[in-house]
Structures are given as C-alpha cells and as structure tokens.
C-alpha positions in Angstrom: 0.0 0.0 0.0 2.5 2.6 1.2 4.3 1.7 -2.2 1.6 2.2 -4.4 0.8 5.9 -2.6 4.2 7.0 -3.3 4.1 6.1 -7.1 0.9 7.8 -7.0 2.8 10.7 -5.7 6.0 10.7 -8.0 3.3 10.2 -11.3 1.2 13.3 -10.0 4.5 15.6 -9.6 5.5 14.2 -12.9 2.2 15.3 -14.7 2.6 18.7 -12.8 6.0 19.8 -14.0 4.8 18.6 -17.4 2.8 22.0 -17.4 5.3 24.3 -15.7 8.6 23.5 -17.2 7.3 24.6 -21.0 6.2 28.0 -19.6 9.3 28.8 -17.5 11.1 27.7 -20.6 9.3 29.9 -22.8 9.4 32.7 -20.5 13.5 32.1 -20.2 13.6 31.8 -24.2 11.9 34.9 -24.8 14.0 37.1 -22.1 12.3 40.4 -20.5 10.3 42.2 -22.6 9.2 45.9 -21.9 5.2 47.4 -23.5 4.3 51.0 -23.9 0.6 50.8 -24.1 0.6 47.5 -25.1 3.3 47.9 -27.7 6.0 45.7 -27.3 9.4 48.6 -27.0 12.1 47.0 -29.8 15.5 47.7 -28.2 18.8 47.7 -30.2 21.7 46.3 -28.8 22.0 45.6 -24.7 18.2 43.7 -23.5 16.7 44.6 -20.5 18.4 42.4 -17.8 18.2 40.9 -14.6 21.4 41.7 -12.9 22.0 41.1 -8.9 18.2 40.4 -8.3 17.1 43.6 -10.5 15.8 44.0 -13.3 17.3 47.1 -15.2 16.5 48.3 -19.2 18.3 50.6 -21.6 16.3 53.7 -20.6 17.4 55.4 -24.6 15.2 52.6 -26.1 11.8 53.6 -23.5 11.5 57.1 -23.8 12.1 57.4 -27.2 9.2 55.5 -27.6 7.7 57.5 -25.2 8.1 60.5 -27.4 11.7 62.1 -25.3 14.3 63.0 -27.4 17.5 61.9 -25.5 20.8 63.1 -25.2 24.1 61.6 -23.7 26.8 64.1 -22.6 30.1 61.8 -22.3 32.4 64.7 -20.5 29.6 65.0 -17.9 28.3 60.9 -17.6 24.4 62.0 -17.9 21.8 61.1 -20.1 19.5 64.2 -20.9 15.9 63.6 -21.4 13.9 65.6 -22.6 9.7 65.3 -22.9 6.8 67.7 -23.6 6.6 68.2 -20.2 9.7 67.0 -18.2 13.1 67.2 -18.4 15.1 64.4 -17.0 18.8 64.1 -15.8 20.4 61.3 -14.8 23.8 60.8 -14.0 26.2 57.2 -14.3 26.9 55.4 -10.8 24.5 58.3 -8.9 21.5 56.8 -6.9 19.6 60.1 -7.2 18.1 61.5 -10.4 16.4 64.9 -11.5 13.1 65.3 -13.0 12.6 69.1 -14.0 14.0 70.8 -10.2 12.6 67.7 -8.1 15.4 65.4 -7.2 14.6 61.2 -6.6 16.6 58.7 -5.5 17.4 55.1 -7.4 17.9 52.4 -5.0 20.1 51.2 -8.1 22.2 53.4 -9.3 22.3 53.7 -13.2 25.5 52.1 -15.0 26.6 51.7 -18.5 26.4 47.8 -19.7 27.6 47.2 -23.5 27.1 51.1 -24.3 23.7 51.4 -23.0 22.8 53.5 -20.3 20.7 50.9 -17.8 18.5 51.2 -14.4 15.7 50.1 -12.6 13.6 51.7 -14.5 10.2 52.1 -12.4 11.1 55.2 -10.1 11.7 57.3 -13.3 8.6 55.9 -15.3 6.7 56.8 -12.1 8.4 60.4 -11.5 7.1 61.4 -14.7 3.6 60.6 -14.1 3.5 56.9 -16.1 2.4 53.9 -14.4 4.4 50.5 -14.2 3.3 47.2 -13.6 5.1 43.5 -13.6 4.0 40.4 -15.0 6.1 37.6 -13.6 4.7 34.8 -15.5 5.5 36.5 -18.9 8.4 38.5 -17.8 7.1 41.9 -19.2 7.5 45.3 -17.6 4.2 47.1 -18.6 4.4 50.8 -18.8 0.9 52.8 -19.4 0.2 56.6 -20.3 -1.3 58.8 -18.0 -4.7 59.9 -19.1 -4.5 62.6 -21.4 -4.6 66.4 -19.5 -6.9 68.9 -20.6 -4.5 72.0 -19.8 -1.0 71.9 -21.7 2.0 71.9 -19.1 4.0 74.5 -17.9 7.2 72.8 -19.3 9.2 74.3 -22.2 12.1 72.6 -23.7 14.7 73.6 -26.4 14.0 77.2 -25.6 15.8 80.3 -27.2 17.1 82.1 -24.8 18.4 85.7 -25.5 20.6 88.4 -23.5 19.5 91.9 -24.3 18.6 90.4 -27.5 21.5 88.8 -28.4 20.9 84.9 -28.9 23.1 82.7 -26.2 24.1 79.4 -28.5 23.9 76.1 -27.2 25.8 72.8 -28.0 22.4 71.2 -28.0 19.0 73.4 -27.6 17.3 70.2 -25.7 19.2 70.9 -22.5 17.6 74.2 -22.1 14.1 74.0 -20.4 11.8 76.7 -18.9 9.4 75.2 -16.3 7.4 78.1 -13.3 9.7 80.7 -14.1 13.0 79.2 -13.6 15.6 79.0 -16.4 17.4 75.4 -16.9 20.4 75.2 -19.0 24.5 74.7 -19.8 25.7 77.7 -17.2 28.8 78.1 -18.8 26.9 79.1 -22.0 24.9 81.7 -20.1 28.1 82.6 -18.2 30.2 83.4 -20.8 27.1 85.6 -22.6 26.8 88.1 -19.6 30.5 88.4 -19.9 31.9 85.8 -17.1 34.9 83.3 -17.8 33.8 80.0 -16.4 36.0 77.6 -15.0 35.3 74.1 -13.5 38.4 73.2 -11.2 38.5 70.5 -8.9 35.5 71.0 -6.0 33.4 73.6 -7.5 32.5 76.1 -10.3 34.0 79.5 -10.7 32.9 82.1 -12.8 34.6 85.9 -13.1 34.5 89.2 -14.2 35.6 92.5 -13.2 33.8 93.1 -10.1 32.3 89.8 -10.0 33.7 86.5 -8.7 30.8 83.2 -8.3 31.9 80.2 -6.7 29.7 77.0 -6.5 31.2 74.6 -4.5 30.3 71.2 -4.8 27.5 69.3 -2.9 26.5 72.4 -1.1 23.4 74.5 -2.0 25.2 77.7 -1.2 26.3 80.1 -4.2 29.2 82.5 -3.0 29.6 86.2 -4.7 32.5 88.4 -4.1 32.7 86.6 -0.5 28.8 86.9 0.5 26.9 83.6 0.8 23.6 82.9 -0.4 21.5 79.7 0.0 20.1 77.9 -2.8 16.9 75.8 -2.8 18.6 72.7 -4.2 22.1 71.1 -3.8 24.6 71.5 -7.0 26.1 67.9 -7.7 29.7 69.1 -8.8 29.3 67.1 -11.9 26.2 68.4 -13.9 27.0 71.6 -15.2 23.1 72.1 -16.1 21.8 74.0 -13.7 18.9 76.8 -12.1 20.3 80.5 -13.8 17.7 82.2 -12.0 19.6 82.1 -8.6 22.8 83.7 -10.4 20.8 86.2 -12.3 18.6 87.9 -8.5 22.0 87.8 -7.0 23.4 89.8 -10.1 20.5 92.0 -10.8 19.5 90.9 -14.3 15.6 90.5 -15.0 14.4 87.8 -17.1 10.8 87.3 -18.7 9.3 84.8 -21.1 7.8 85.4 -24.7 5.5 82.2 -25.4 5.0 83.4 -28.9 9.0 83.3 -30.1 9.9 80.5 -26.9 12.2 82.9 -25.7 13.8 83.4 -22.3 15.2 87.2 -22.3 17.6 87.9 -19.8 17.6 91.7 -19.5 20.7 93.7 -18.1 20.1 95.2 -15.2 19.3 99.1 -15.6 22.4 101.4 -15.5 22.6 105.7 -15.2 24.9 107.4 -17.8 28.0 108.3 -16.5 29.9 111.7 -17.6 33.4 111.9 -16.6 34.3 115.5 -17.3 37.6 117.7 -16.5 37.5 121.1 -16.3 34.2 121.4 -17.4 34.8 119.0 -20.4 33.2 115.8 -21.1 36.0 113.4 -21.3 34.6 110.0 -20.7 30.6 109.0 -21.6 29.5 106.1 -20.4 25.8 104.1 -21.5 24.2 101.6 -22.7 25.8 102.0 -26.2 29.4 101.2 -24.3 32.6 103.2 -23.0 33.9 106.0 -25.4 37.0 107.9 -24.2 37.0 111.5 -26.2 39.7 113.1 -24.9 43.4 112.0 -22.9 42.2 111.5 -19.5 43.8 110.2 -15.8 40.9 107.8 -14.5 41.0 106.9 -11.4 40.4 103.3 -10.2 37.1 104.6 -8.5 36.4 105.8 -12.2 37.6 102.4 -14.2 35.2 100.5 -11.6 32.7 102.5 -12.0 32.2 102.4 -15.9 33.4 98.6 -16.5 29.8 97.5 -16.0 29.2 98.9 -19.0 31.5 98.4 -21.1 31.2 95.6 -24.0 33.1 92.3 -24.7 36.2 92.4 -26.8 34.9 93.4 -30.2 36.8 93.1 -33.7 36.6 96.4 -35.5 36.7 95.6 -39.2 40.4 96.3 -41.0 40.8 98.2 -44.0 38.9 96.7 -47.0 41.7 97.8 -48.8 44.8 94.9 -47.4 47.4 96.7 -50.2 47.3 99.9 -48.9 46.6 102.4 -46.2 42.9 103.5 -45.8 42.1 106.4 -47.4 40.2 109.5 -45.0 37.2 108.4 -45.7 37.9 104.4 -44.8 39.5 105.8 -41.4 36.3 107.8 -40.8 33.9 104.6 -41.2 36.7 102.9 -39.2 36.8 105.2 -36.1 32.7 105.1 -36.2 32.9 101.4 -36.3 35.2 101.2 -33.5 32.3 103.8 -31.8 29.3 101.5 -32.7 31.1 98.8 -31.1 31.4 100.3 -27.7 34.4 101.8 -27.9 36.9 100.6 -25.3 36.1 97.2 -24.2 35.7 95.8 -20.5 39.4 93.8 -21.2 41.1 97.2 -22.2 39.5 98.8 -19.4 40.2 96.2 -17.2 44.3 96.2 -18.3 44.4 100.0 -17.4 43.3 99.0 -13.9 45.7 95.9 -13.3 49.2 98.3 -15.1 48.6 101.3 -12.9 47.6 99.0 -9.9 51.5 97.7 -10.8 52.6 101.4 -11.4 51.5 102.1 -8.1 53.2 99.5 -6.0 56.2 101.1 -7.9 55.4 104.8 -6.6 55.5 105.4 -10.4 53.4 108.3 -12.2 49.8 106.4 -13.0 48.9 106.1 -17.0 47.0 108.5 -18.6 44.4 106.9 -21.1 44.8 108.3 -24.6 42.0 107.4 -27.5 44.1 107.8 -29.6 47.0 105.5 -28.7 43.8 102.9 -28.0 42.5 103.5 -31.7 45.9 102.8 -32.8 46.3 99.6 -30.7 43.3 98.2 -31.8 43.9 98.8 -35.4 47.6 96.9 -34.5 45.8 93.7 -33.5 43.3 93.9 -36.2 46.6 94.0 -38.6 47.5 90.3 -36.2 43.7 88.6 -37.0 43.5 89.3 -40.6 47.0 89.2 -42.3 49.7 86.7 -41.8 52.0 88.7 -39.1 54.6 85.7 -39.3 55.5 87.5 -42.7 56.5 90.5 -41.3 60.3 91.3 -40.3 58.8 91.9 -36.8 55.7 92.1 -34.7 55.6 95.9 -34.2 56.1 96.9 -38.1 53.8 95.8 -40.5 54.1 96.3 -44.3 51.1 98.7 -44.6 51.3 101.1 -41.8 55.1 100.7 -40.5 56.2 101.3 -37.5 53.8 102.3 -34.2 54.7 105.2 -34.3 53.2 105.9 -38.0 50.4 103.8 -37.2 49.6 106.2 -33.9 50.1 109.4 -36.5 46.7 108.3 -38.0 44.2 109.1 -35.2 46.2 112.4 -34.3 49.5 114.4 -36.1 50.7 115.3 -32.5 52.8 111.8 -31.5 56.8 111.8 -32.3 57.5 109.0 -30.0 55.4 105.7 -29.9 56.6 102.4 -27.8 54.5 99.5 -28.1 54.7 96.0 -26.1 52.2 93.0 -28.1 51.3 89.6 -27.5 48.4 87.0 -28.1 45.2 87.0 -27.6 43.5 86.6 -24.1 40.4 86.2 -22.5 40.8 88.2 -19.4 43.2 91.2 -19.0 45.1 89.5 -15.5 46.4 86.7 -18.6 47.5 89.3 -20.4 49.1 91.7 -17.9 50.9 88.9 -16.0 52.3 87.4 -19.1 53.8 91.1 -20.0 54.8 91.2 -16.9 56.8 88.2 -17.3 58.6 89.2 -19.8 61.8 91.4 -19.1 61.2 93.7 -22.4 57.6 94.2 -21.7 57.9 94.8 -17.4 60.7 97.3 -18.8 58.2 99.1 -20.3 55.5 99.2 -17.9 58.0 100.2 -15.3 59.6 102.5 -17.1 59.5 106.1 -15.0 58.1 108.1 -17.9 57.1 111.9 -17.4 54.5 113.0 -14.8 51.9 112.0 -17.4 52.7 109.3 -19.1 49.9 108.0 -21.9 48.7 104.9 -22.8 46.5 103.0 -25.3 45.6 99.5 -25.3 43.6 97.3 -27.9 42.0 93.6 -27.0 40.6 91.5 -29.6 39.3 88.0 -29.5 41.6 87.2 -32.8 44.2 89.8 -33.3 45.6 89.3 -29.2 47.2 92.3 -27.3 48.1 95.6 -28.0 49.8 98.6 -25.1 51.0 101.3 -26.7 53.2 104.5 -24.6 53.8 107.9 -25.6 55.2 110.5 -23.4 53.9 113.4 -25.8 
C-alpha cells in the first residue's frame, strides 16, 4: 500500500512539471520584454536584464518610444531627457536623479552595460507621471500613459534664450528647459554671454568678471559672490553643469521674462545711469548703454575704471581696411573710427588692463597712465593687422608692411605723437592673462616700469583674434 501511494505521488509531480517546465522555458527563451501601451518597446543592442536580483532596461530605447528625445553628454556621464513636459537628468553610478527641479533617488544606481545606459527603470517611469506594472509569469515590464490632460504643461524645452537680444548658443538646444519661471540650462553658455569666464576646477565652479567672482562649491546649495553667501533651494552635484540660472541672475540684478510666442527666455541687463566723466568742465569719458567712449586724454581713477566697466562691451573686432594693399584712405579711417564707436568703444578687457598696469605702477610709486584714445584706436587697429594678415610674414611684430612702425600707425588718429613704444602679444580672455604674461617678460615689465614723465599716456587694444596691443607715448 505505502508503495503504491508513493508512485501515485512521484506520477502526479511528474504530470505537474509537465505544465510548468514549458512555460518557464518559454518565458527564459523569450528574455524580458518591456510594452508602452501594449506595444512591445524594440531595443537595439543591450536587452533589459536581470542583474543582482534587479531588473534594469536601456532607458534610450523607452523614452524614445515614449516620445523624449535623449541626449548623452560623455564629458559630464548624464543622459538628458527631454519630454513635452519634463526634463530628465540622470547621471552614471548616482542613486539620485532629476526630474525638471525635483530630485529622486534610485535604489540602483544607473550604469553603463555594453554602451547602454541601464537602471531600474520604475522610479523614473513613475516620476514622470506613467504607471508601471510586472507580469512575472511573462516576464514583461508594462508601462501605461497617464490619461490625457486637458491644460497643456507648464514645461518648455529647447527654448531660445536671448541676453538683451543677443541669442546665447547652445551645443544642444534640448538641454535648455523653462518650467514656473525658472531657467534650466548649460551655465557656462549663459556665463560666458553676460561676460563671465567660467571655469570648472577640482571641488566647484567659478565664474569671473571684473567686479564679479561666483563660486559653486560642490555638494553644497550655497552660491558664493565676491565673498557673501547665499542659499540655494537645491544642492549642485559638482558634476552636472546644467543648472537653475535664476539664482545667479537675482543675486546679479539681471531680470528675465518669457515670450510664449517666439519660446524665448530674455535675460535683461540690469538698468544702469549714464555716467559723464568731465575735466574742467569737459566731457572726457561717456558712459551708457551703447558702451565706454574715451573722447579726450584723461587720468581715470580706479574709483572711475570700476565704475564704468559695468558697461563696457566684450572684446569686439573692429573691421580692417577693406583695402589689405594699402593704407585706408580718409574716408575708410572715418567709417573705421565710427565702427570702433558703434562697437562700444573701449572694451571691459582694455578697461580692465588700465586698472591691473597702474595698480603695478602704483606699487612702484610710479606716475599712473594717462588713457589716450588715440594710442587705444591705434592699438586696436595693430591687433586687427595680427587677425587678418599673416603677421609671421612680417620682419617683426611691431612693423607691419602697410602702416610701418607704431609710431606711424599712432600718427593716423592724431598728427601730435613723435614717439610711440608698443609692447604686443596674443590674444586673451581676461586682462590678468594678459598683464601677468607682459609682466613676465623682461622687455615688456621694462616698459611698464619704465619712470616716464609726470603724465605718461597709454593705449591698449584687445581682440578675441588679433591678441594684445599697449601702446606709450610720453607726448
């Protein structure tokens, strides 16, 4: 008897792993399988996976289907995602993830597996308003839509955004998002538009102008400016240089508003008052919105130089002679001088130079440089002559074959100079480069520490292509 029960019982497991084994099989055959709606999500390359008890998927192949265009940033180890009304950031080996300015955590952290970018997938489907479900038995991670809204979102994405007009370009347009007011987007681009070098050392982020110095250090949510500390509502990673502008732009007093019909973000300067430098009841400096324009040989004081930077423009390149044979004629000079005008006149690098040399000049005890227009006309023309001929030809830096000498370049703008010494160089992006590498040089710290006359003058001409001009006259 006790026989026969136990064959009864070895038939009946028999017969019963007769129906499971096919379907495991089929369901181990098949692998995982992800559904949008019911439509199976084709991936190309790495399968979703089951990997140390979770199951992960290639997030690129899900929300494209889901309508994101997505973007991988390999100097930064994000994916960017970007939907009609969400913009995602995730970054490699980080459990935490951002979903427009809300931060979630992974209890997985995403990782790279054959060149795909793979998590568990379920707390970003989730975040961004999808639902998820499971089915064990066929192995399928099913994602449904939301039902349809009836009022559009609030979420912008590959925006325009503008500074006084002026477009700030992007690597990729998709990274910038508007979403209740506050601007998301590459800060070094934005940076670098209001006039700020940008530089990402070790620890944190530091951008700088004249007058302004903004540190971000890293895995703090303060924001640091010219020593003052101010709290920000969310915590900057140290890796993701896509951040919140709006912070950055109250602390610095720029305004920004929204126009839904162009999807533009205009960041407006913050207002300035004219400023009118005069001596002896003559107008010797103006100072506006149109820029920094020196009309007569003037001693500014640092006070002075501080106080007119903020308006002054970027380094410009005034146009050279549209005749490369031969001098310009008086009536090319005269389009050329109201070129160099139009453009703002002296720029905030030049500007910025005069500060750092008489700063030197002053540890020295040595007579402070008078600014001439002229002599910074001149210089500017000098490293126009560097961006748009081939200086290498030429027997040496300061004579070129269709002016000459400084001297007879400085006789254009005014009859009056007998003397000219000039000290050149290559182009730079903020005056301290340019100052400390004359100053390393025993020709060029010669003449900046030369003891001139009790007025020495001085003219000095930045561009982005030609390099460095400082020009010296003692008449």
């Amino acid at each position: 008897m006790k026989v026969n029960a136990i064959i009864k019982r070895i038939l009946t497991l028999i017969l019963a792993l007769t129906f499971i084994l096919p379907t495991t099989a089929f369901a181990q055959e098949q692998g995982i399988s992800v559904t949008i709606d019911g439509e199976r999500v084709n991936f190309t390359g790495q399968q979703p996976a089951i990997i140390d008890g979770r199951t992960l998927v290639p997030v690129r192949g899900v929300f494209e289907q889901l309508g994101f265009e997505v973007d991988w940033s390999d100097e930064l180890q994000s994916v960017f995602m970007v939907g009609p009304a969400h913009h995602i950031v995730i970054g490699i080996n980080r459990a935490e993830f951002k979903v427009n300015l809300n931060h979630f955590t992974l209890d997985v952290p995403a990782q790279i597996i054959n060149g795909s970018t793979m998590l568990p997938i379920r707390a970003v489907i989730e975040a961004v308003g999808y639902n998820l479900a499971w089915d064990g038995i066929t192995q399928t991670v099913q994602i449904t839509r939301p039902p349809q809204q009836d009022e559009p979102s609030a979420f912008q994405s590959g925006i325009n955004v503008t500074v006084d007009g002026q477009p700030v370009i992007f690597g990729n347009p998709a990274l910038v998002s508007y979403y209740e007011d506050i601007l998301t987007a590459p800060v070094r681009a934005v940076m670098e538009k209001l006039n700020f070098t940008a530089s990402f050392p070790s620890g944190y982020a530091r951008f700088f102008r004249f007058g302004d110095e903004i540190l971000f250090p890293a895995h703090s949510n303060i924001l640091i400016h010219n020593g003052n500390i101010h709290q920000l509502a969310e915590e900057w990673d140290g890796s993701v240089r896509i951040i919140a502008i709006n912070p950055i732009l109250e602390i610095l007093r720029y305004d920004l508003t929204w126009d839904s019909a162009t999807q533009t973000v205009n960041i407006i300067s913050p207002p300035v008052d004219p400023i009118i430098i005069t001596r002896n009841g003559e107008t010797v400096v103006r100072a506006d919105e149109t820029g920094v324009h020196i009309l007569a040989r003037v001693h500014l004081t640092q006070e002075e130089i501080q106080n007119i930077l903020p308006l002054a423009r970027t380094q410009q390149q005034t146009r050279m002679s549209p005749h490369p044979d031969r001098p310009m004629t008086q009536q090319e000079l005269a389009a050329w001088n109201q070129e160099y005008d139009d453009l703002g006149g002296m720029n905030n690098v030049e500007l910025d130079a005069l500060y750092l040399l008489n700063n030197i000049r002053r540890e020295y005890n040595l007579p402070l440089f008078t600014l001439c227009p002229y002599l910074s006309r001149a210089s500017r023309l000098h490293t126009n002559l560097h961006a748009d001929f081939d200086a290498n030809t030429w027997d040496t830096r300061h004579y070129d074959p269709i002016y000459g000498w400084p001297t007879q370049r400085s006789v254009l703008f005014n009859d009056a100079f007998t003397a000219v010494q000039e000290n050149t160089g290559s182009s730079v992006v903020r005056a301290e480069l340019g100052v400390n590498g004359w100053m390393r040089s025993p020709g060029h710290r010669a003449a900046i520490l030369r003891d001139r006359t009790q007025d020495p003058h001085i003219g000095l001409g930045f561009t982005y292509r030609g390099g460095r001009t400082m020009k010296f006259s003692d008449d």
